[in-house]
ROSE-4610 file (N, C-alpha, C; in Angstrom, 1 decimal, always signed):
// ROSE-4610
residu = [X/X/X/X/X/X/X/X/X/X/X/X/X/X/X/X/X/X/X/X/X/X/X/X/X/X/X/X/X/X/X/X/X/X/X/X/X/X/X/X/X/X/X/X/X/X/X/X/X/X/X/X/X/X/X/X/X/X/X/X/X/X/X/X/X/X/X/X/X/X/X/X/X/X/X/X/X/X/X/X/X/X/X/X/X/X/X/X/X/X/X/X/X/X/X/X/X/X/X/X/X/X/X/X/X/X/X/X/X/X/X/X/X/X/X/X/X/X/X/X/X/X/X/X/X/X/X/X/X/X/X/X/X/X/X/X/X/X/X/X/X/X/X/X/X/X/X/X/X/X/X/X/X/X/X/X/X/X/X/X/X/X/X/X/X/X/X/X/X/X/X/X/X/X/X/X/X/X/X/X/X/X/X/X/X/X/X/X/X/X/X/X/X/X/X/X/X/X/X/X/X/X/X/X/X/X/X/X/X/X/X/X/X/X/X/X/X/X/X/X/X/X/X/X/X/X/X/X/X/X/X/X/X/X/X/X/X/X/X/X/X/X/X/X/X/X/X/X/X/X/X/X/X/X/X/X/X/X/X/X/X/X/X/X/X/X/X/X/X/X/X/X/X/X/X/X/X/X/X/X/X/X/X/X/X/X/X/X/X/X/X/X/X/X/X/X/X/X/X/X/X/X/X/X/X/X/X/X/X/X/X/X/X/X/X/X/X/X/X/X/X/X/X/X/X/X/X/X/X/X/X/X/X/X/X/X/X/X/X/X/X/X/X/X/X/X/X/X/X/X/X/X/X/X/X/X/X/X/X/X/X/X/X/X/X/X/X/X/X/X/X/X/X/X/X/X/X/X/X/X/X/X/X/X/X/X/X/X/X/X/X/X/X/X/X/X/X/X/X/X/X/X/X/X/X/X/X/X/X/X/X/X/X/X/X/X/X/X/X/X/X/X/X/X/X/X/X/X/X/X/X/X/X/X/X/X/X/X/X/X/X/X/X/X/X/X/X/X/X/X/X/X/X/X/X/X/X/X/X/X/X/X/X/X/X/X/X/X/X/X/X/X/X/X/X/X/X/X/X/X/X/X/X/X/X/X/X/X/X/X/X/X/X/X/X/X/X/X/X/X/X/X/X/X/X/X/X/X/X/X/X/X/X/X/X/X/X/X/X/X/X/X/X/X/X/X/X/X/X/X/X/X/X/X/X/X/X/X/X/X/X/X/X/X/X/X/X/X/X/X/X/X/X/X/X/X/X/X/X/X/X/X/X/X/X/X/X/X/X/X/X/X/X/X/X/X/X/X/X/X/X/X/X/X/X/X/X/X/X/X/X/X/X/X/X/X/X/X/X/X/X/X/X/X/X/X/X/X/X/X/X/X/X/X/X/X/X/X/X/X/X/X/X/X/X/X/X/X/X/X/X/X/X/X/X/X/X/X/X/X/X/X/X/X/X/X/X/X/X/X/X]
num = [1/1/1/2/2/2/3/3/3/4/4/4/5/5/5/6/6/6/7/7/7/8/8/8/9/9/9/10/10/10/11/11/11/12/12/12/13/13/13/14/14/14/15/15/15/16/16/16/17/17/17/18/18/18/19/19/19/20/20/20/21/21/21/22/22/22/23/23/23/24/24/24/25/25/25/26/26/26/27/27/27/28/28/28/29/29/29/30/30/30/31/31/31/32/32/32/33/33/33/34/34/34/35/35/35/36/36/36/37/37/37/38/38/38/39/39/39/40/40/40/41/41/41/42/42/42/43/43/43/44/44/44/45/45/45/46/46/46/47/47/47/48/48/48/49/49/49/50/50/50/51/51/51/52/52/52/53/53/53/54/54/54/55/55/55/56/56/56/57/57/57/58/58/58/59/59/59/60/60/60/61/61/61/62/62/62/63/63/63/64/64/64/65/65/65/66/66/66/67/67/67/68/68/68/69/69/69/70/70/70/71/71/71/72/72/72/73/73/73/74/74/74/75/75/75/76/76/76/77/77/77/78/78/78/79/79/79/80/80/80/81/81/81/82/82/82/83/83/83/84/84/84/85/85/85/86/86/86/87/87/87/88/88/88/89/89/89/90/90/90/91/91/91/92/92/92/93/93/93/94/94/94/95/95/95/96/96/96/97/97/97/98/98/98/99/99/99/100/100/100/101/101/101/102/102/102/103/103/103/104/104/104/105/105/105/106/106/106/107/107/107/108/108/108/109/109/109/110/110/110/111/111/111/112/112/112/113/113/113/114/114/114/115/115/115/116/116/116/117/117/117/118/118/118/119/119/119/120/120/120/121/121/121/122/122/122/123/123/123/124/124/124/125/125/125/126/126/126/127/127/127/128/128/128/129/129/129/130/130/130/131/131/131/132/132/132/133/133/133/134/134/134/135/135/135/136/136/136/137/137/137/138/138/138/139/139/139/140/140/140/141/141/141/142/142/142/143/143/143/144/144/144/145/145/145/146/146/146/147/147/147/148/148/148/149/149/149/150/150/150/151/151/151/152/152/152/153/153/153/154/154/154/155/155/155/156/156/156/157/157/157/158/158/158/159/159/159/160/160/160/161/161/161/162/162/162/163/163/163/164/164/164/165/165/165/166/166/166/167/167/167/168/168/168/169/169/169/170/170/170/171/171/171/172/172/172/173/173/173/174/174/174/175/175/175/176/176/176/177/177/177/178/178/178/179/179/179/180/180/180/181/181/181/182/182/182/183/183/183/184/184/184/185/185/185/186/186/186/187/187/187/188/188/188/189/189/189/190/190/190/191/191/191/192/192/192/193/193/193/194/194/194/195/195/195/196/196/196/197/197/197/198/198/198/199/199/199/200/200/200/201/201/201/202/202/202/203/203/203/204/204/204/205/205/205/206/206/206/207/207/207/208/208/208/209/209/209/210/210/210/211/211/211/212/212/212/213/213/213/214/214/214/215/215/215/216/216/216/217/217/217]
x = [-155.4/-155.6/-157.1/-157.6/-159.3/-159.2/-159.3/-159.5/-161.2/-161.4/-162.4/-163.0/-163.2/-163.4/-164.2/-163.6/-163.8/-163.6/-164.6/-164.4/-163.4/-162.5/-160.7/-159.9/-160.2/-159.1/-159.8/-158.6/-158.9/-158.0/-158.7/-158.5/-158.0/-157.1/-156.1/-156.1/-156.4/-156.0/-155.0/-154.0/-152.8/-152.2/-152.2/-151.6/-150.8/-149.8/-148.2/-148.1/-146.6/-145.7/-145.9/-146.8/-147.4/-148.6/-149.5/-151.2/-151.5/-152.4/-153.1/-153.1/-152.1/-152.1/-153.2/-153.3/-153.9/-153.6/-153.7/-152.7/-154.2/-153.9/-154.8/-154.2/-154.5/-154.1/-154.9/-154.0/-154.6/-153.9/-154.6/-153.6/-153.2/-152.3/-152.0/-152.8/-153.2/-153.6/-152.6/-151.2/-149.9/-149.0/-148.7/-147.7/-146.6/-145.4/-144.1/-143.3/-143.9/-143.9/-144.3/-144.5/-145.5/-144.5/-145.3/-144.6/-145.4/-144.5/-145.3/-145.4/-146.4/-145.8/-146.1/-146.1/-146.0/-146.2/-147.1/-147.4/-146.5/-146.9/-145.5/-146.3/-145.9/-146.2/-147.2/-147.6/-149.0/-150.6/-149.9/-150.9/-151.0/-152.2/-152.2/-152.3/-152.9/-152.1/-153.1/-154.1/-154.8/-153.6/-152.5/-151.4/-151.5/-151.3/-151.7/-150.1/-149.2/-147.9/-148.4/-149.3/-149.0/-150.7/-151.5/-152.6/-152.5/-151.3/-150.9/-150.5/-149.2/-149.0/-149.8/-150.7/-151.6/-152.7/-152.6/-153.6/-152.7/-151.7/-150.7/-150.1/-149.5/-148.9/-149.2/-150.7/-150.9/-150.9/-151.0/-151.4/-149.9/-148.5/-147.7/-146.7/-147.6/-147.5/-147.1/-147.2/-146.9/-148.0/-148.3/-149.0/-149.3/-150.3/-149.7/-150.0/-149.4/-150.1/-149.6/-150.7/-150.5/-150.7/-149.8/-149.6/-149.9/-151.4/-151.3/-150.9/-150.0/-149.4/-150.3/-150.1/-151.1/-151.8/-150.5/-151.4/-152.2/-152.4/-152.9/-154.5/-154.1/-155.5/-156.4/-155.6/-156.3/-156.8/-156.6/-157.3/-156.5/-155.2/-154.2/-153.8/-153.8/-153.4/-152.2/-151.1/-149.3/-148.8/-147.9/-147.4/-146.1/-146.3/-145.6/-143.8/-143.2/-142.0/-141.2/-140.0/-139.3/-139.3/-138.8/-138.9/-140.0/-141.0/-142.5/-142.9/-142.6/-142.9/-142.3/-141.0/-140.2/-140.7/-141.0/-141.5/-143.1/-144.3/-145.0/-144.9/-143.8/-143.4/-142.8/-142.2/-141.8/-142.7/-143.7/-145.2/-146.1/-145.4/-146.3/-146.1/-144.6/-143.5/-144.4/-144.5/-145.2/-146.0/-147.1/-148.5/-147.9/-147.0/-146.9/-145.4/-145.2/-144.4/-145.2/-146.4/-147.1/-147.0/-147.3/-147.1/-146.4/-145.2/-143.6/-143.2/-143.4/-143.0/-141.8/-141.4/-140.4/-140.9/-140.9/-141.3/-140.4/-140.6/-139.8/-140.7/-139.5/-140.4/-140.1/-141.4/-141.6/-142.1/-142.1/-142.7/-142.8/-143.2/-143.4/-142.9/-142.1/-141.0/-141.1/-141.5/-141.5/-141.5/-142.2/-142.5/-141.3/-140.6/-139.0/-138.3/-138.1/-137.6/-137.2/-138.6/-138.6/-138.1/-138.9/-138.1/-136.7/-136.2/-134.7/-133.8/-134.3/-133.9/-134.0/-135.3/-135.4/-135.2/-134.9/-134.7/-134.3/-132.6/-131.8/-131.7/-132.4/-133.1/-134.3/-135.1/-136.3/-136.4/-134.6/-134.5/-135.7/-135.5/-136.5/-135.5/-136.4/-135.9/-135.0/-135.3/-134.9/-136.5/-135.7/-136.6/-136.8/-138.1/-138.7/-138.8/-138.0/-138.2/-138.7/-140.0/-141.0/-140.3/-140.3/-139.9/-139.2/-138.4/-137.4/-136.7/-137.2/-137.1/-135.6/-134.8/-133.4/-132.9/-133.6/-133.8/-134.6/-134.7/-136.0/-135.5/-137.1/-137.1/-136.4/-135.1/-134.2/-133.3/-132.6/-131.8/-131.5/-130.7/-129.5/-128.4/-127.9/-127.0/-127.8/-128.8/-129.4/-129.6/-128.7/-129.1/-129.0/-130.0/-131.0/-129.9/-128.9/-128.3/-127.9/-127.6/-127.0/-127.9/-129.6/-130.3/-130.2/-130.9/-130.7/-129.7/-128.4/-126.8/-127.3/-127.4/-127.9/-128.5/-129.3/-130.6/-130.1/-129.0/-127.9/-129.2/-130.0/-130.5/-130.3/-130.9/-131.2/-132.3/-131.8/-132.7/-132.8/-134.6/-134.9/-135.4/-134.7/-135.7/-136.0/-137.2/-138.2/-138.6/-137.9/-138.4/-138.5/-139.1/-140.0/-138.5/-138.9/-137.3/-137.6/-138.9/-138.5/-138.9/-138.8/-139.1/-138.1/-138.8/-137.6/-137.9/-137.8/-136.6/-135.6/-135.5/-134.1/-134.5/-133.7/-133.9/-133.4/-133.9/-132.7/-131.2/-130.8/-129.3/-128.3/-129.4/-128.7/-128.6/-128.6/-128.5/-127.1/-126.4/-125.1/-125.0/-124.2/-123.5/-123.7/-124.1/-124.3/-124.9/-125.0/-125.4/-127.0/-127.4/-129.0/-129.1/-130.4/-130.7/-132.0/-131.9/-132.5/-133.3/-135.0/-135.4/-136.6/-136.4/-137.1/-138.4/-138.9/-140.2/-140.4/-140.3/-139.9/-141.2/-140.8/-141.6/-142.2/-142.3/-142.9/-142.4/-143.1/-142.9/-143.0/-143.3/-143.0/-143.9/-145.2/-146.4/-146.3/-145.5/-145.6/-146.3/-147.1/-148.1/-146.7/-147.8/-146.8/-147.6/-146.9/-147.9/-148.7/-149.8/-150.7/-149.6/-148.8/-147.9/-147.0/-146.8/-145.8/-145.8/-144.7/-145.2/-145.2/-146.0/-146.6/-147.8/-148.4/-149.8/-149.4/-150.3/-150.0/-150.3/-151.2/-151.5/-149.8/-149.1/-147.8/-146.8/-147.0/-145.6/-146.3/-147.5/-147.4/-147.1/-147.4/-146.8/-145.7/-144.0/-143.2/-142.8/-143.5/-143.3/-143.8/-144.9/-145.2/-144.1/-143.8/-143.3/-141.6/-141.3/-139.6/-139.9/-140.9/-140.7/-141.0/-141.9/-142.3/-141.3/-140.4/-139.3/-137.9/-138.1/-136.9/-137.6/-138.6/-139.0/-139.0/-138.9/-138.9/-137.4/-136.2/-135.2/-134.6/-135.3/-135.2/-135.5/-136.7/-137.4/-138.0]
y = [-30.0/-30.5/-31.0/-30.5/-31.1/-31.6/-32.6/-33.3/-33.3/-33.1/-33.3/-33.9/-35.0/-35.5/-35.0/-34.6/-34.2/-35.0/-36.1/-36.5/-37.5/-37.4/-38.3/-37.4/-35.9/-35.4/-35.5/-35.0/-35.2/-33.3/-32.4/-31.2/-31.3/-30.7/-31.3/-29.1/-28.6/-28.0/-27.7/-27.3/-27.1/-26.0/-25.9/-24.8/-24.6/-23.6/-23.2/-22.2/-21.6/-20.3/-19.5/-19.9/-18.2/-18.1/-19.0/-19.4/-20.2/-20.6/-22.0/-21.8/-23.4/-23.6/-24.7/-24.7/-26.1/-26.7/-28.4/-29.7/-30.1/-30.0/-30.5/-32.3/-33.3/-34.4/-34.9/-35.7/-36.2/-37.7/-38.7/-40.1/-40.5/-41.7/-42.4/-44.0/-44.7/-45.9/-47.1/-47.0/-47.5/-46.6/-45.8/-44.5/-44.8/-44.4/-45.4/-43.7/-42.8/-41.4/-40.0/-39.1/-37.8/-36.7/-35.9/-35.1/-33.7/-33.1/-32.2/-30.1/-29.7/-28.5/-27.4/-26.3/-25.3/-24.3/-23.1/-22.6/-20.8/-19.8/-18.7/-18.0/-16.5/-15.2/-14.9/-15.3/-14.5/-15.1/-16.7/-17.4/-18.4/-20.0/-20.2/-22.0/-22.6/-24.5/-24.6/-23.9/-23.7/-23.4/-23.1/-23.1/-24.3/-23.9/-25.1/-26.0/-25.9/-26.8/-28.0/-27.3/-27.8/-29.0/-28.1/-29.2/-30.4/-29.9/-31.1/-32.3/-31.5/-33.1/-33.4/-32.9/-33.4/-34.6/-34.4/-35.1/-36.3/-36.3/-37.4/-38.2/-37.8/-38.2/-39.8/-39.3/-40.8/-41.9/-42.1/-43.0/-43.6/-43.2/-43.4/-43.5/-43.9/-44.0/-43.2/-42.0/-40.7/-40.1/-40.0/-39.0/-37.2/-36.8/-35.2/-34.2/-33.5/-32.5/-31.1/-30.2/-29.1/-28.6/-27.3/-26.9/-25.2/-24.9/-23.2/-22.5/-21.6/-21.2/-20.0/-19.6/-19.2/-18.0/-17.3/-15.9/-16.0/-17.0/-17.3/-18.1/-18.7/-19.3/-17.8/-17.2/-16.3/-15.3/-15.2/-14.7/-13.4/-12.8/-11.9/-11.6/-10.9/-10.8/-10.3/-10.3/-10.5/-11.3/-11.9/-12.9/-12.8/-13.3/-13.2/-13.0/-12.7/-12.2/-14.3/-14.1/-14.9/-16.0/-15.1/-16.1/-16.5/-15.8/-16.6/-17.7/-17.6/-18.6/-19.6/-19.7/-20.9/-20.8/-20.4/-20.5/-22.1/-20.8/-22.1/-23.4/-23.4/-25.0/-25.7/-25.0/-26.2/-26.6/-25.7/-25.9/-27.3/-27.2/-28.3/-29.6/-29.6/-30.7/-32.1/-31.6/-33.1/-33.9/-32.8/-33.5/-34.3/-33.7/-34.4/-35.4/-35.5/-36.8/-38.0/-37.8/-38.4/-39.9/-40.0/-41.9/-42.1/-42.0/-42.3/-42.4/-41.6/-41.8/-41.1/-41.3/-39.8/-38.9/-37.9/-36.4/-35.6/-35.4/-34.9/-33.3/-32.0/-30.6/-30.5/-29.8/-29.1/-27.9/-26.9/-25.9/-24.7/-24.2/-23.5/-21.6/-21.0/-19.6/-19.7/-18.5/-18.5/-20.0/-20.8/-22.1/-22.7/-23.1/-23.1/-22.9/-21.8/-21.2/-22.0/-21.5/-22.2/-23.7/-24.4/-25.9/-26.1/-25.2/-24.9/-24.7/-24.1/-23.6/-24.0/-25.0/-25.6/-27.0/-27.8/-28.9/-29.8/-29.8/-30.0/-30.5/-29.1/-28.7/-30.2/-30.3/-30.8/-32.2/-32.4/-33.7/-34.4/-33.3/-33.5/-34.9/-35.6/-36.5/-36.2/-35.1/-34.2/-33.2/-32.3/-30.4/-31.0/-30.6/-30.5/-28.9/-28.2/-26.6/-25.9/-25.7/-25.5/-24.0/-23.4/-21.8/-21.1/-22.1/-21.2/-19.9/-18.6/-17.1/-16.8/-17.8/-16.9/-16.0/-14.3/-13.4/-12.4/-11.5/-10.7/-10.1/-10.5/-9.8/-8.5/-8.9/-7.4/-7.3/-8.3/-8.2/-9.3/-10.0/-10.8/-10.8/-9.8/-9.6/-9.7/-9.9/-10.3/-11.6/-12.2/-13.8/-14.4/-15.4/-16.3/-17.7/-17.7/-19.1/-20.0/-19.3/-19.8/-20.7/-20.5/-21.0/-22.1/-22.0/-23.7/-24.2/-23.9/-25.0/-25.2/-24.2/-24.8/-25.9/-26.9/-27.1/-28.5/-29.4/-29.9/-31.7/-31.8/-32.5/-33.1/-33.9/-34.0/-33.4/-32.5/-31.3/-31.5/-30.9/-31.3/-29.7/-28.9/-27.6/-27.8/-27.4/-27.4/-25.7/-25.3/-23.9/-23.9/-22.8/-22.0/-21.9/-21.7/-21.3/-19.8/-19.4/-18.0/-17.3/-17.8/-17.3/-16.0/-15.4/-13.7/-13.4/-14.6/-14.9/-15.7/-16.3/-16.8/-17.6/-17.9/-18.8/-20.3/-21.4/-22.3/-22.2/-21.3/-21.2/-20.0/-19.3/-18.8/-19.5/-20.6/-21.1/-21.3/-21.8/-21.8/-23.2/-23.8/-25.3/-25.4/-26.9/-27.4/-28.4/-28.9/-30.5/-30.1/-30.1/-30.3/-30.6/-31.1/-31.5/-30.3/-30.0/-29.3/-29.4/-29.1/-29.6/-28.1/-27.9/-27.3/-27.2/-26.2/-26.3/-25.4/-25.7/-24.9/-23.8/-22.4/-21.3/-21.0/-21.4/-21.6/-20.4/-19.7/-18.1/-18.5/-17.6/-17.8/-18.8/-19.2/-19.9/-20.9/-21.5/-22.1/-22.1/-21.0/-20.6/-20.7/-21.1/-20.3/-20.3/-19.2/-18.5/-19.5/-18.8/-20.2/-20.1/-19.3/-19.3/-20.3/-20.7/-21.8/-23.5/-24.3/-25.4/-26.5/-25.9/-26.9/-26.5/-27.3/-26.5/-27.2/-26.4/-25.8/-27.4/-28.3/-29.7/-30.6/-30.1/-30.6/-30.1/-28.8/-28.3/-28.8/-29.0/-29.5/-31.4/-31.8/-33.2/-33.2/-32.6/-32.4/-32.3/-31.5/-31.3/-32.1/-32.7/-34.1/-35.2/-35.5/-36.6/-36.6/-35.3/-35.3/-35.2/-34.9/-35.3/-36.5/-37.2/-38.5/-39.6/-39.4/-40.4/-39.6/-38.7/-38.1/-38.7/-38.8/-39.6/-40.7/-41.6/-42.8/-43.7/-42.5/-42.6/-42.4/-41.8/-41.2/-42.5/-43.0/-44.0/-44.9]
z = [+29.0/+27.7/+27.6/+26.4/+26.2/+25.2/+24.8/+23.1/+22.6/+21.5/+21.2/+20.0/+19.5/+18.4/+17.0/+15.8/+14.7/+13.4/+13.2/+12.0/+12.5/+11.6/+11.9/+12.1/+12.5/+13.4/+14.7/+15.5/+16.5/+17.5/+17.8/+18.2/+19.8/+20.5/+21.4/+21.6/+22.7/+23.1/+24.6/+24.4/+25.2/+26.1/+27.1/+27.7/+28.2/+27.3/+27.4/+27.7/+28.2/+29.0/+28.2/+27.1/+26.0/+25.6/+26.5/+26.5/+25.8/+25.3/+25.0/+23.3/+23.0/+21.9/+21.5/+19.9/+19.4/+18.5/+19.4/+18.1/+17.4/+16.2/+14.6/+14.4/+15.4/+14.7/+13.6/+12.6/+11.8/+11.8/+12.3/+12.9/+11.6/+11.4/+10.2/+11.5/+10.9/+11.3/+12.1/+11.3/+11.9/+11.7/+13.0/+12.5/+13.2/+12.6/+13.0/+13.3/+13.0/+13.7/+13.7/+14.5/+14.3/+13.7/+12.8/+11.9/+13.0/+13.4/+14.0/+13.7/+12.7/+11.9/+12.4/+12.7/+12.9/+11.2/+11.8/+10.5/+11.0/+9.6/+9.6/+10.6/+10.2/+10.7/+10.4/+9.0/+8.1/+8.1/+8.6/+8.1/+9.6/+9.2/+9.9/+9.4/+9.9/+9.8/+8.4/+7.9/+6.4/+5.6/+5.6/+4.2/+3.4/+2.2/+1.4/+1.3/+2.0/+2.4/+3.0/+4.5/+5.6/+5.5/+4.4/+4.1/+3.3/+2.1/+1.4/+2.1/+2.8/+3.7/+5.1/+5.9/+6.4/+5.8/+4.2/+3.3/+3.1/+2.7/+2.1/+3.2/+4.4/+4.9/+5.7/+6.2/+7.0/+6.7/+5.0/+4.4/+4.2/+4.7/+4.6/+6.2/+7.2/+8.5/+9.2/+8.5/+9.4/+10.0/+11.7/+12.0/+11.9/+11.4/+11.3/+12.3/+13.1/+14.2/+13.8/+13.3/+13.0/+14.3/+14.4/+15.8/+15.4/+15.6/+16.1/+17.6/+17.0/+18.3/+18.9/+20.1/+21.2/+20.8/+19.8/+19.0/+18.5/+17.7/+16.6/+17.2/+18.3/+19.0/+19.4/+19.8/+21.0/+19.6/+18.3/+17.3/+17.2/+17.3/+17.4/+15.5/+15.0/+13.5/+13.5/+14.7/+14.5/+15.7/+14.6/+15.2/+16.8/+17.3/+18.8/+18.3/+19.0/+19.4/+19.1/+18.8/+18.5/+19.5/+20.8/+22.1/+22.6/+22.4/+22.6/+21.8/+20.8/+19.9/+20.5/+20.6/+21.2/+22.4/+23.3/+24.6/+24.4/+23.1/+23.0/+22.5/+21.7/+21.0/+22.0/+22.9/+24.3/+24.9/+25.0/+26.0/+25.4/+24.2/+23.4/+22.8/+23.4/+23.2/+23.7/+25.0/+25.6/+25.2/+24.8/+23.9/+23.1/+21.9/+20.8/+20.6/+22.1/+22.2/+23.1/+23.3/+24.6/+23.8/+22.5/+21.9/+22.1/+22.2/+22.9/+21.0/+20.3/+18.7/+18.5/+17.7/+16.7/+17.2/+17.0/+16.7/+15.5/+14.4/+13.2/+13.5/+13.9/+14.4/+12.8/+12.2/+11.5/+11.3/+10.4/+10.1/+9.1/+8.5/+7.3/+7.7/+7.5/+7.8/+9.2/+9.8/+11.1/+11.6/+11.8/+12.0/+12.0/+10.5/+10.4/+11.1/+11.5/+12.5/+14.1/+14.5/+15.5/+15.8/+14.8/+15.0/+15.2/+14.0/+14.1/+15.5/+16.2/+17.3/+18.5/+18.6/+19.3/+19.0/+18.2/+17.7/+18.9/+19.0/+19.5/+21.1/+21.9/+23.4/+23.7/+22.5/+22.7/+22.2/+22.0/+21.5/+19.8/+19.2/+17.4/+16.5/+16.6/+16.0/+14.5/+13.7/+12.2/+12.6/+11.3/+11.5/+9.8/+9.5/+8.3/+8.0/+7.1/+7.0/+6.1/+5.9/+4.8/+4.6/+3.6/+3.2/+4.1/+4.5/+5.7/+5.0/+6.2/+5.2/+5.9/+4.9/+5.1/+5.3/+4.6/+4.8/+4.6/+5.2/+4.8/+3.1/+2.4/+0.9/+0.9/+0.2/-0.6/+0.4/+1.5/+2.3/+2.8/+1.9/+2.0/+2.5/+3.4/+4.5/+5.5/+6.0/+7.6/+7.5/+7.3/+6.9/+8.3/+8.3/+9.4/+9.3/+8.4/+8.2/+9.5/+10.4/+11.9/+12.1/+11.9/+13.0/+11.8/+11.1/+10.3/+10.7/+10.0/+10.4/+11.8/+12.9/+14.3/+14.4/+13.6/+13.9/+15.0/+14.5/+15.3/+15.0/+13.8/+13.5/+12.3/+11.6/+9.9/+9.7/+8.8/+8.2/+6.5/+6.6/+5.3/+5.0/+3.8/+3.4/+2.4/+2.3/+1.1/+0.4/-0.7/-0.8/-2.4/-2.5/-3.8/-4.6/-5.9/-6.4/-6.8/-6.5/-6.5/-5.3/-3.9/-3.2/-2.6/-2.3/-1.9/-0.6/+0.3/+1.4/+1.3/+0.2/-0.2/-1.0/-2.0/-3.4/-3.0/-3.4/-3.2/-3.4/-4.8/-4.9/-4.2/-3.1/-2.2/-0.7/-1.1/+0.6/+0.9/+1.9/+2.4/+2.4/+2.1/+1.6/+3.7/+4.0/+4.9/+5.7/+6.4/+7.0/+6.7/+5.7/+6.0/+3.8/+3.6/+2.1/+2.0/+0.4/+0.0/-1.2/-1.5/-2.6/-3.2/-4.4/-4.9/-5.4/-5.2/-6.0/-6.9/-8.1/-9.3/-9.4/-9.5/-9.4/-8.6/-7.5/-6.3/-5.4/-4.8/-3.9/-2.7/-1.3/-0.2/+0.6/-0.2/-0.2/-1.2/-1.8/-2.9/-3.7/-4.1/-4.8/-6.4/-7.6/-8.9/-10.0/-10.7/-11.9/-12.7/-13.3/-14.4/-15.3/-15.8/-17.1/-16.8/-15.4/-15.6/-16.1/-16.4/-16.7/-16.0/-14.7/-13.7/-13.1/-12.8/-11.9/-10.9/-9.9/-8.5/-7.9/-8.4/-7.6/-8.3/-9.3/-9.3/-8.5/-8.1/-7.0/-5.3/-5.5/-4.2/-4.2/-4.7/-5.4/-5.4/-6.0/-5.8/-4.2/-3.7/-1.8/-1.4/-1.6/-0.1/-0.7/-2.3/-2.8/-2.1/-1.9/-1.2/+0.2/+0.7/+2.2/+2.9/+1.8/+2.0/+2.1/+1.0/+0.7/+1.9/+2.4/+2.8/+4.7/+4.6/+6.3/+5.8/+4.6/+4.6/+4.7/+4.4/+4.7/+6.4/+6.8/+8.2/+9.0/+8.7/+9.7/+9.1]
């Protein structure tokens, strides 16, 4: 591990059973625990999900560690195999339990995912699940539902209401809470025609994750 100081983050490179990842801290000053996120398939810890609450969070004693996984370091344009993924998010467990804090696994589709799955194994305090892709667009019979109800945590999903990996009102009734972001697609991106702008749907998302860790912890 090499840290290297930037500003008030602080860059944390990691070496896991699927090559070297990197933690993006951004401390809260009194953090009572680390939100730790994972970004999808497409993209990378720049989603504008995973920067909103990077921006909001510390000021509410949450630390943030955005976690790129090893494809995505090594500059690869597709994303690793299912089990690799979870291969690097164990690899990276330790770093981002080293304060002896919470750890709430988070992460945005793929990312989702992973936390999901590994939650439990890695002892996650609760899984935060940004656009968790239920199913692939136009196929709603290959449903991903197991791995959420798996998550064997308190789970928070956060999704688009028109996102087409799954809507909010196609989810499966189960142990986790759910909150919308009205018009909002697989990026929470949503049209100018709508009657929100885009600094209100991401407002809506840090505002329910914030109160939903403040219930937590």
């Amino acid at each position: 591990m090499s840290p290297t100081e930037t500003a008030r983050t602080t860059t944390e490179t990691v070496d896991t059973g699927a090559g070297t990842a990197r933690i993006t801290w951004l401390p809260s000053k009194k953090p009572r625990l680390v939100l730790a996120a994972g970004h999808g398939a497409g993209g990378g810890i720049e989603a504008r999900d995973l920067q909103a609450l990077a921006a909001a969070l510390p000021a509410h004693g949450v630390t943030v560690a955005l976690v790129e996984q090893p494809w995505r370091v090594a500059g690869k344009k597709l994303a690793a195999a299912p089990k690799t993924l979870d291969t690097g998010w164990r690899g990276l467990w330790p770093a981002l339990t080293a304060a002896g804090l919470p750890v709430v696994a988070a992460g945005r589709s793929a990312g989702a995912r992973v936390a999901c799955r590994t939650a439990t194994e890695l002892g996650a305090h609760a899984v935060l699940a940004l656009s968790f892709p239920l199913h692939p667009p136009g196929k709603p019979e290959k449903s991903r539902k197991d791995e959420l109800l798996g998550s064997g945590v308190p789970t928070l999903v956060v999704q688009g209401g028109h996102d087409p990996f799954g809507r909010p009102d196609e989810f499966p009734p189960g142990e986790f809470e759910i909150t919308e972001v009205p018009y909002g697609d697989h990026g929470f991106a949503v049209p100018k025609k709508a009657d929100l702008t885009q600094d209100q749907a991401m407002e809506i998302l840090t505002t329910a994750v914030t109160n939903w860790l403040d219930r937590l912890l």
